[in-house]
LUMLOLO-758030 format. One record per residue (C-alpha): x, y, z; residue in three letters; residue number from 1. Coordinates in steps of 0.05 Angstrom, whole numbers, plus 5000, padded with zeros to 4 digits. Last residue first. Example, Ala and Ser with C-alpha at 12.3 -4.5 7.8 and 13.67 -1.06 7.14 Angstrom:
2
x/y/z/code/pos
5273/4979/5143/SER/2 $
5246/4910/5156/ALA/1 $
***
This chain:
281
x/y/z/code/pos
0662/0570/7963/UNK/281 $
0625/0573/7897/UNK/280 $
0672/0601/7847/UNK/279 $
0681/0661/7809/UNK/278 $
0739/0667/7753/UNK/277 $
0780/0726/7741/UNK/276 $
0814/0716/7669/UNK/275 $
0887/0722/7639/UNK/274 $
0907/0697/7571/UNK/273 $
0846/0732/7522/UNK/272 $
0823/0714/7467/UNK/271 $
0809/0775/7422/UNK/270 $
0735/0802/7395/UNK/269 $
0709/0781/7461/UNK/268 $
0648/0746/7474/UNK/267 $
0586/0774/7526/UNK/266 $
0564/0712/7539/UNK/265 $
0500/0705/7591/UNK/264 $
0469/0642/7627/UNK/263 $
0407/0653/7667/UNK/262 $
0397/0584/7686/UNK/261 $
0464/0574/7710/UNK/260 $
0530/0606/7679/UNK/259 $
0556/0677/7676/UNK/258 $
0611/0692/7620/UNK/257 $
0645/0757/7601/UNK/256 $
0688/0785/7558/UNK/255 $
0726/0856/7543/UNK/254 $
0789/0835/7499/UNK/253 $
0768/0874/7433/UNK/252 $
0767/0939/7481/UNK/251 $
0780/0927/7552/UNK/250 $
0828/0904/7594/UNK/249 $
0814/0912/7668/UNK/248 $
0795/0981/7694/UNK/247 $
0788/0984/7779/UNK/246 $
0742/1011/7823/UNK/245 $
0748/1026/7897/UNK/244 $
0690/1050/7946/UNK/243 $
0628/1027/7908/UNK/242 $
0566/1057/7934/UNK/241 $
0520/1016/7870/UNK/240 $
0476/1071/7878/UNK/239 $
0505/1102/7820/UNK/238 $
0541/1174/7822/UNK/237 $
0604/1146/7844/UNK/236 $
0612/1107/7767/UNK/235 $
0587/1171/7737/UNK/234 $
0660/1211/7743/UNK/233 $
0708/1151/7727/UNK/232 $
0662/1127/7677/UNK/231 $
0663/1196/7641/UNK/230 $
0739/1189/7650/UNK/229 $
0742/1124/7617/UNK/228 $
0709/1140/7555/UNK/227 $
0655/1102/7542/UNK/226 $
0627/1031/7512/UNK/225 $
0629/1025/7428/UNK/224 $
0602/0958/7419/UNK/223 $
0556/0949/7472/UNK/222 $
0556/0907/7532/UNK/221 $
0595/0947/7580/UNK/220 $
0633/0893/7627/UNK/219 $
0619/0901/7709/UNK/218 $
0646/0859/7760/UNK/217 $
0624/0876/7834/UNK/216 $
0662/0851/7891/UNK/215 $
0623/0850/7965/UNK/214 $
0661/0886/8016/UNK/213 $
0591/0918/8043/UNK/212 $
0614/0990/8024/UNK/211 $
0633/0961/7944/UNK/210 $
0686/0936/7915/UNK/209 $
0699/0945/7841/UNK/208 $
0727/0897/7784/UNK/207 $
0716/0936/7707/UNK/206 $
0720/0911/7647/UNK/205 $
0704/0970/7581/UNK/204 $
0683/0967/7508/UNK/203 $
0718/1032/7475/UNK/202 $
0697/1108/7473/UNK/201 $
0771/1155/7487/UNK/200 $
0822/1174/7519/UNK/199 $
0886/1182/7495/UNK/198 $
0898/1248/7538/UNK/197 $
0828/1260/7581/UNK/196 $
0862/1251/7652/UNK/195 $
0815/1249/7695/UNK/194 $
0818/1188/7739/UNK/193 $
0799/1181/7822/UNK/192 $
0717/1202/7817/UNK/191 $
0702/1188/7896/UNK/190 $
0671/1131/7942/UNK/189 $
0753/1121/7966/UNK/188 $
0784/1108/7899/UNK/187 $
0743/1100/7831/UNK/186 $
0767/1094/7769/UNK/185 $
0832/1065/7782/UNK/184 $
0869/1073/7714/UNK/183 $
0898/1008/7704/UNK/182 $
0895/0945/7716/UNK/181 $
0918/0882/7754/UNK/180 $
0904/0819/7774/UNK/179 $
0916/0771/7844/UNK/178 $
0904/0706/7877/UNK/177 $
0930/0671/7938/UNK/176 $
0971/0729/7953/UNK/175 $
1042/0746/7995/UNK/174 $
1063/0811/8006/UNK/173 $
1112/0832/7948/UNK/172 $
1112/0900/7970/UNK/171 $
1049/0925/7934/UNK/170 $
1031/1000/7936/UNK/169 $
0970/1029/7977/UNK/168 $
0951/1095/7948/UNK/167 $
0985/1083/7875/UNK/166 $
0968/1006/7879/UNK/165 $
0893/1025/7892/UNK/164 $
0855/0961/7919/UNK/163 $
0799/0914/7909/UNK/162 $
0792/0863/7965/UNK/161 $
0778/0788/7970/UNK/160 $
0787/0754/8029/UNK/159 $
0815/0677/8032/UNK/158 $
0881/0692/8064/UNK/157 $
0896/0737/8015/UNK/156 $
0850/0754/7946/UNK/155 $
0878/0811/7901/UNK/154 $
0842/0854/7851/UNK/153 $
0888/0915/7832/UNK/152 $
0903/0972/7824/UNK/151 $
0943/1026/7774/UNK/150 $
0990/1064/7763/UNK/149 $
1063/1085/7776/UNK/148 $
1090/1016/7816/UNK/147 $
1046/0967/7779/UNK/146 $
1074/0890/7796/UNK/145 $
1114/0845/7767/UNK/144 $
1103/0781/7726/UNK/143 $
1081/0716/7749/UNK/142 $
1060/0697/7812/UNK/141 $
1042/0626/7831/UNK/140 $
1002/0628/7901/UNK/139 $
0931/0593/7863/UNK/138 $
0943/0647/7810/UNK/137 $
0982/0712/7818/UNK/136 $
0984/0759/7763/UNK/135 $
1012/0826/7766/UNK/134 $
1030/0882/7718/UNK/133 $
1026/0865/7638/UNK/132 $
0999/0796/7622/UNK/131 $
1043/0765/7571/UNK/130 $
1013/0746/7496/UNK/129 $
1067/0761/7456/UNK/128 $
1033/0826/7426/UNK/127 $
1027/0845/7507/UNK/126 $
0974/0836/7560/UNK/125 $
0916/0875/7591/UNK/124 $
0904/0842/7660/UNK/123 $
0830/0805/7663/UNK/122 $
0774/0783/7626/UNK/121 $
0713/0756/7657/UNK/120 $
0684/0708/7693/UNK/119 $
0618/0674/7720/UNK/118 $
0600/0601/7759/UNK/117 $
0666/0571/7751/UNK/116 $
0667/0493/7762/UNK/115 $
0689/0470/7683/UNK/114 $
0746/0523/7675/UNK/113 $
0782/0494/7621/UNK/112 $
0713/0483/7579/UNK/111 $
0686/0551/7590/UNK/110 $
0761/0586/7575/UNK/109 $
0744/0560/7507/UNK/108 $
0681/0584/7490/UNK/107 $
0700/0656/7509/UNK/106 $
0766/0642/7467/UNK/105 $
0835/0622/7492/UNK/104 $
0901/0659/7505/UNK/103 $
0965/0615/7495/UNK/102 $
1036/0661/7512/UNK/101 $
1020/0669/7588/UNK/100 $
0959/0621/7598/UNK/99 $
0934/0654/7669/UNK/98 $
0882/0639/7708/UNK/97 $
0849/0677/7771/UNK/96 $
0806/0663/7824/UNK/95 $
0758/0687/7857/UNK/94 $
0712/0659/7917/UNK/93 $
0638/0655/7933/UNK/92 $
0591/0641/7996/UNK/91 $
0626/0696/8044/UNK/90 $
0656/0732/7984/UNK/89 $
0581/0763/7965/UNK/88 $
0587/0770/7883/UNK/87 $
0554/0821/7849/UNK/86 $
0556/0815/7777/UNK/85 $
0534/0888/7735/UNK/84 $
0524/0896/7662/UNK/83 $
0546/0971/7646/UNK/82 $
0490/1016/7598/UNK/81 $
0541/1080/7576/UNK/80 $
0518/1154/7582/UNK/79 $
0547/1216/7558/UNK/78 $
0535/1279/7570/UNK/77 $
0592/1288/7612/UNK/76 $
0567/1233/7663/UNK/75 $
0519/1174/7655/UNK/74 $
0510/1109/7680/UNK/73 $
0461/1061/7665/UNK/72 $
0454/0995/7695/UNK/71 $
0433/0929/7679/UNK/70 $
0431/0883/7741/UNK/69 $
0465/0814/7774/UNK/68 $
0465/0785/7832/UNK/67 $
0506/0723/7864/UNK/66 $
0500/0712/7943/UNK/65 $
0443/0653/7954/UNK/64 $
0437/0639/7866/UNK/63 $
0412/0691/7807/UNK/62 $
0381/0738/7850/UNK/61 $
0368/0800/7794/UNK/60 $
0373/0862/7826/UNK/59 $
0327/0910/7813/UNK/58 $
0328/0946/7883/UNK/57 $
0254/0905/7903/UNK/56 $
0288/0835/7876/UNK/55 $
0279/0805/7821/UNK/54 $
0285/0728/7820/UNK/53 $
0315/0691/7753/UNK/52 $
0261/0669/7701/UNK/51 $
0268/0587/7696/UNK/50 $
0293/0567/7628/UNK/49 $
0244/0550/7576/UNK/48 $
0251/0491/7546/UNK/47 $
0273/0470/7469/UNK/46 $
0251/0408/7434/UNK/45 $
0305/0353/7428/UNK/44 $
0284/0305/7361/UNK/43 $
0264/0337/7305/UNK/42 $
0303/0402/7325/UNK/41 $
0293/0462/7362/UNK/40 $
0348/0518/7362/UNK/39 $
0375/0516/7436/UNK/38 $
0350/0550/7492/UNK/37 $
0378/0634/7504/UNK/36 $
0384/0657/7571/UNK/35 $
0364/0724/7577/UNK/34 $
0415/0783/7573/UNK/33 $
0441/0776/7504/UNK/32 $
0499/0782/7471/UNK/31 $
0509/0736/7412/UNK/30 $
0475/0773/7356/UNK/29 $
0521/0827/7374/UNK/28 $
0577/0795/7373/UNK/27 $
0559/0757/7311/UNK/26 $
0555/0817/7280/UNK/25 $
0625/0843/7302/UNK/24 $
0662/0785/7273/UNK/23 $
0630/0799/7210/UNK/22 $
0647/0859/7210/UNK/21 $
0720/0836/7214/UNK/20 $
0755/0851/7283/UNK/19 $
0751/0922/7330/UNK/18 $
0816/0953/7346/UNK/17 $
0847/0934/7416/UNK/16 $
0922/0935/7385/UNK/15 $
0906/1005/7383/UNK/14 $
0876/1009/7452/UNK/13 $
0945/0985/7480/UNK/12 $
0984/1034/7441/UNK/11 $
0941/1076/7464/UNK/10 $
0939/1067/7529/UNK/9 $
1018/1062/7533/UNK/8 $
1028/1130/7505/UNK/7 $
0976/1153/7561/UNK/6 $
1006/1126/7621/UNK/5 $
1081/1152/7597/UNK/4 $
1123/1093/7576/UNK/3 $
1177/1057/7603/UNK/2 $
1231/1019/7560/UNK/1 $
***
């Protein structure tokens, strides 16, 4: 049965709906942009973990090719804080993973995935656990792809690139890695979704390219997020001079993990069966 874009983003927002409270405070007692050293105890003290570099822009330099910053954007009159990865694909490389039917925890997608430096959630998925549009992992694909919305993340012969399925469709070409969402936010440097039906606050995943080609992931670290068309509209406003943009899944499913010295969780309220993982190339 097909559904209209903003029937289906509902329902799927719906099945998004925040956990227990107590769920929710440990979120938030969880997230934190500094690393965090364990509790002490009588016999492993806890150490300080080295301060990541700053640059002059106020991007953090976690590693040769891998930055990270706090932004704010706002539009509407309303204005969201986004947690930003940038990730330069000449030293790194994505990849994504895919349990159809068995999603996993934050904690658990760490242990499977031992050599990722960062990910995040990806494609929104079903009640059965089954990513909706595209997923291609290590040349597997599974699924099929957007026709009517939609873009997508895809990596072929070893580039990465963010595209817009509605401006550049996908014939079946083949990929070494691929995920999909929906709206596009951004296409071409300018505001691509307005379309205020269904819409509404909620924890948002984005993947974005930017002018340089490098790929930008970018999670909202609070609770209640934004509305995607006010994201849509400040997103080309920052100077982050992104050309395409893409929404992952969102609400309870909106995760993220960077490793290293200046580790970061961001957990979701859902496990999740499809992530984008960053590697060292």
């Amino acid at each position: 049965m097909r559904y209209r874009f903003s029937a289906l983003l509902r329902a799927l927002m719906w099945r998004r709906q925040l956990s227990p409270l107590i769920t929710a405070m440990s979120l938030m007692t969880s997230c934190t942009l500094s690393a965090q050293p364990p509790p002490p105890t009588a016999t492993t003290p806890p150490t300080a973990a080295p301060i990541p570099t700053l640059d002059t822009s106020g991007w953090e330099v976690l590693a040769n090719g891998l930055e990270r910053r706090l932004i704010t954007v706002t539009a509407n009159t309303f204005s969201t804080q986004l947690l930003v990865l940038r990730i330069d694909p000449a030293l790194y490389t994505l990849r994504a993973h895919y349990r159809p039917g068995e999603p996993l925890t934050l904690g658990t997608w760490r242990e499977v995935l031992p050599g990722a430096v960062a990910f995040v959630n990806a494609n929104f998925f079903d009640t059965a656990q089954q990513a909706l549009g595209l997923v291609v992992s290590d040349g597997v694909a599974y699924g099929q792809s957007f026709t009517d919305r939609g873009g997508m993340l895809q990596v072929e012969n070893g580039v990465p690139r963010v595209r817009s399925i509605l401006q550049e469709p996908y014939y079946g070409e083949a990929l070494e890695q691929a995920v999909q969402g929906f709206p596009v936010l951004v296409a071409n440097g300018q505001t691509s979704f307005t379309n205020t039906q269904g819409d509404r606050a909620s924890r948002r995943t984005i993947v974005a390219q930017d002018a340089n080609g490098r790929i930008l992931l970018l999670t909202t670290p609070s609770l209640f997020g934004m509305r995607l068309v006010d994201l849509s509209a400040g997103l080309p406003a920052t100077d982050l001079n992104l050309v395409t943009a893409v929404n992952l899944d969102g609400g309870g499913s909106t995760m993220m993990w960077i490793g290293g010295n200046a580790a970061y969780q961001l957990y979701s309220f859902d496990p999740v069966p499809a992530v984008l993982a960053v590697y060292p190339r």
